[in-house]
Every structure is written in structure tokens, then in C-alpha cells.
C-alpha positions in Angstrom: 110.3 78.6 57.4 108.5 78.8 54.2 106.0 82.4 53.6 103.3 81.7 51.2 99.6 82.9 50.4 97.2 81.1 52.9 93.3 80.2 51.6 90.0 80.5 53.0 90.2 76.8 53.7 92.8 77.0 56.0 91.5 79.7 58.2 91.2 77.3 61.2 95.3 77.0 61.4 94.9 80.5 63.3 93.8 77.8 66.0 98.1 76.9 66.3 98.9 80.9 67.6 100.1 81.1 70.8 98.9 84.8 71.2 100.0 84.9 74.7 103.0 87.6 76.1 104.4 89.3 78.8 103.0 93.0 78.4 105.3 95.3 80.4 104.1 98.5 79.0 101.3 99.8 76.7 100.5 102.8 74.9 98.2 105.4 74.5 97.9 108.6 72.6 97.4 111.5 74.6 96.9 114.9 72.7 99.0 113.6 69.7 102.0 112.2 71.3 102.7 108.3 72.0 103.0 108.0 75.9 104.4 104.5 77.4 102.4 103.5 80.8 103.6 100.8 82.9 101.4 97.2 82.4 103.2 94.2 83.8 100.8 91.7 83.2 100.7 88.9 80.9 98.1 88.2 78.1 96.7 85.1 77.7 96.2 82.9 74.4 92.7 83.5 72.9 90.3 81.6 74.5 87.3 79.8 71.8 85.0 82.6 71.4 88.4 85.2 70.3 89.7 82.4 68.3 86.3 81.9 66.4 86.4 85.7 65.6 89.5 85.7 64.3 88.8 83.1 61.9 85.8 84.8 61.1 87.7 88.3 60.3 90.1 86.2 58.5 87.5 84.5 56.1 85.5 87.8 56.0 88.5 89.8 54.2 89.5 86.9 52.3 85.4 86.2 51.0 85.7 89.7 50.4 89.1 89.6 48.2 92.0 90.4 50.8 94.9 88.1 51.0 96.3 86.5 53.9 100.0 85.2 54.4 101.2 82.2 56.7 104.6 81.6 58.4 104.9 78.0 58.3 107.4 75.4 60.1 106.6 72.3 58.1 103.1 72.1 59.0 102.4 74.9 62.3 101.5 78.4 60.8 103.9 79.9 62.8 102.6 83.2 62.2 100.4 85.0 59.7 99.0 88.7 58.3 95.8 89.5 56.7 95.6 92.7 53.7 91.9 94.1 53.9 90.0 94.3 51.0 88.5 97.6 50.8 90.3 100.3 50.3 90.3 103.6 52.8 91.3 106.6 53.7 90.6 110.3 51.6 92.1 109.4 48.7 91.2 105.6 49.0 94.7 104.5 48.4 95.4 102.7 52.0 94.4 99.2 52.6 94.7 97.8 55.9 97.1 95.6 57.9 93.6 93.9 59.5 95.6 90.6 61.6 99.1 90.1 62.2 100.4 87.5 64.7 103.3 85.4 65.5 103.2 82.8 68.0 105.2 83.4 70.8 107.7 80.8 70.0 108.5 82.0 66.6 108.8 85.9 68.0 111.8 87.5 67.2 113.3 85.8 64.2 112.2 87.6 61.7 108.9 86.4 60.5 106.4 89.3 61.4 108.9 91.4 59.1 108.7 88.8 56.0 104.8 89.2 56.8 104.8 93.0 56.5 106.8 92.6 53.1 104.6 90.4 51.8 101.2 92.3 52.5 102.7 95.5 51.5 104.4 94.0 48.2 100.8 92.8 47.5 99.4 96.5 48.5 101.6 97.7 46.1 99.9 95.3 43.8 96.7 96.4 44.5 97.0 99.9 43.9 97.7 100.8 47.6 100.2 103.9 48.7 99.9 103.1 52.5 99.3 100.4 54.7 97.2 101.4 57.3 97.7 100.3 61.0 95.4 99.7 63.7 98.0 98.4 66.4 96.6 97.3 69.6 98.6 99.4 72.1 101.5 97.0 73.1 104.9 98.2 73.7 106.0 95.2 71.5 103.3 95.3 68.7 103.7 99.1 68.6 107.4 98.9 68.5 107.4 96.1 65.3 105.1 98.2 63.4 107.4 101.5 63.6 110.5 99.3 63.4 108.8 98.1 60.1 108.1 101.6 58.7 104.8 103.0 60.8 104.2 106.1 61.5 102.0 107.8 64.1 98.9 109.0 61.2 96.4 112.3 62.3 94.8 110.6 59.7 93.1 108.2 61.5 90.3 106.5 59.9 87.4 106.6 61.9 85.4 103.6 61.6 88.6 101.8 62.4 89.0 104.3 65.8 85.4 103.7 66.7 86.1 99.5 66.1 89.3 100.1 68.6 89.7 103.5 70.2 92.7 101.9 72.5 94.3 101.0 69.2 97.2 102.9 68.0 96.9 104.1 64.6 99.7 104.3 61.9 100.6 104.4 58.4 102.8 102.8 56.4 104.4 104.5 53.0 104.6 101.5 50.5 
């Protein structure tokens, strides 16, 4: 598995992500406090018009001057993270964790975690003190994030919580 700096040009390998899971429980934030709530369904792949807006978030940050990282096995992106571009937050020293996937093959082995490192080693670059974490609600995505150094923020930024309410919002301390 090789982790390198992916390029606007490649932007339709996020076509190879098997985004599908089994979701057995979600989260949501209830008066400050992370509650688990049964699910039990499973989530499909992206069907065209999701996959056509993730490419288009992906180009948008990079056009912009994020930087997006790629998981690859030979030639499958096998997963990958996008660092936005613009800064946030009070102090505007947070930039955000805006895509992170691993296809569901690839789960499990690490490569999410050499993802994070990589965005928040080029963060640090940047300037950054925080990554900042708009996790959809998932028991597993919630889970990685923490596991990788998230915390639960009152900080939440609020064009990001109008974006994705459902979402659950974090921080990371670079």
C-alpha cells in the first residue's frame, strides 16, 4: 500500500470506493452528550449523482489549495482524505478533515489512520492547531475519528452544522 498526495486530475479514482457498510448503530448528540441508537441497516455504495459530488468537493478544495491523499494498491485508490483549504474556527487555526473514505475491502488495516497522519502532518504545515471533524453519525466513522484523536467540540462551526446537522462534530489537537 503506498500513501501519497493525489491531484486534481485524478479526482475520478473516487469512482473505485466501495462506500457501502453494515450500519448497526448511529449517533446523535442530544443536549451535549454522544447517544448510540440502534440502525441495522446497510448503506449502499454511492449511486452517480453522490459520486459526481464527491468528485466535485474533491476538485473544489483542491482548485481552491487543499490537499488530498490516496491509499493505493498498485493502481485502486483504496482509500483517500481531503484537507480543506480555508481555514475556520474563532481563531482561524482549524482546517477541515472535508472527505475521508476507505473502501470496504481495505477497512480495517490501517489505512484511514495513515490518512489522518498525513492530512494532519500537512495541517501542521499549513499553520493549523486542529483538524476539524464533521463525522457523519456512524458508530464506525465516529469511532475511527475518536480512536484517531477526536474529540466531541461545543465549538461547532456553524456553516458546517447548517451543511450537516446529523453530522457529529469534533476536533482534532495537531
Amino acid at each position: 500500500m503506498i500513501i501519497r498526495e493525489m491531484q486534481l486530475h485524478e479526482s475520478g479514482l473516487i469512482r473505485l470506493i466501495d462506500r457501502s457498510e453494515l450500519i448497526e448503530s448511529i449517533y446523535k448528540m442530544n443536549d451535549g452528550v454522544l447517544e448510540a441508537v440502534p440502525a441495522g441497516h446497510e448503506c449502499p455504495s454511492w449511486d452517480e449523482a453522490h459520486t459526481l459530488e464527491m468528485i466535485e468537493r474533491f476538485e473544489k478544495e483542491l482548485r481552491g489549495g487543499g490537499a488530498a491523499y490516496g491509499a493505493f494498491d498498485g493502481e485502486t485508490l483504496a482509500g483517500f482524505g481531503v484537507l480543506g483549504h480555508r481555514f475556520r474556527g474563532e481563531r482561524q487555526d482549524r482546517l477541515q478533515v472535508d472527505l475521508m473514505y476507505v473502501s470496504r475491502a481495505y477497512r480495517r488495516q490501517g489505512i484511514g489512520t495513515k490518512l489522518m497522519e498525513e492530512l494532519s502532518k500537512e495541517a501542521r504545515k499549513r499553520g493549523a492547531s486542529y483538524l476539524y471533524i464533521s463525522s457523519t453519525e456512524t458508530e464506525s466513522a465516529v469511532h475511527f475519528y475518536m480512536a484517531n484523536g477526536g474529540r466531541i467540540t461545543d465549538q461547532v462551526d456553524e456553516e458546517l452544522f447548517k451543511l450537516e446537522p446529523e453530522d457529529i462534530h469534533m476536533l482534532k489537537k495537531l
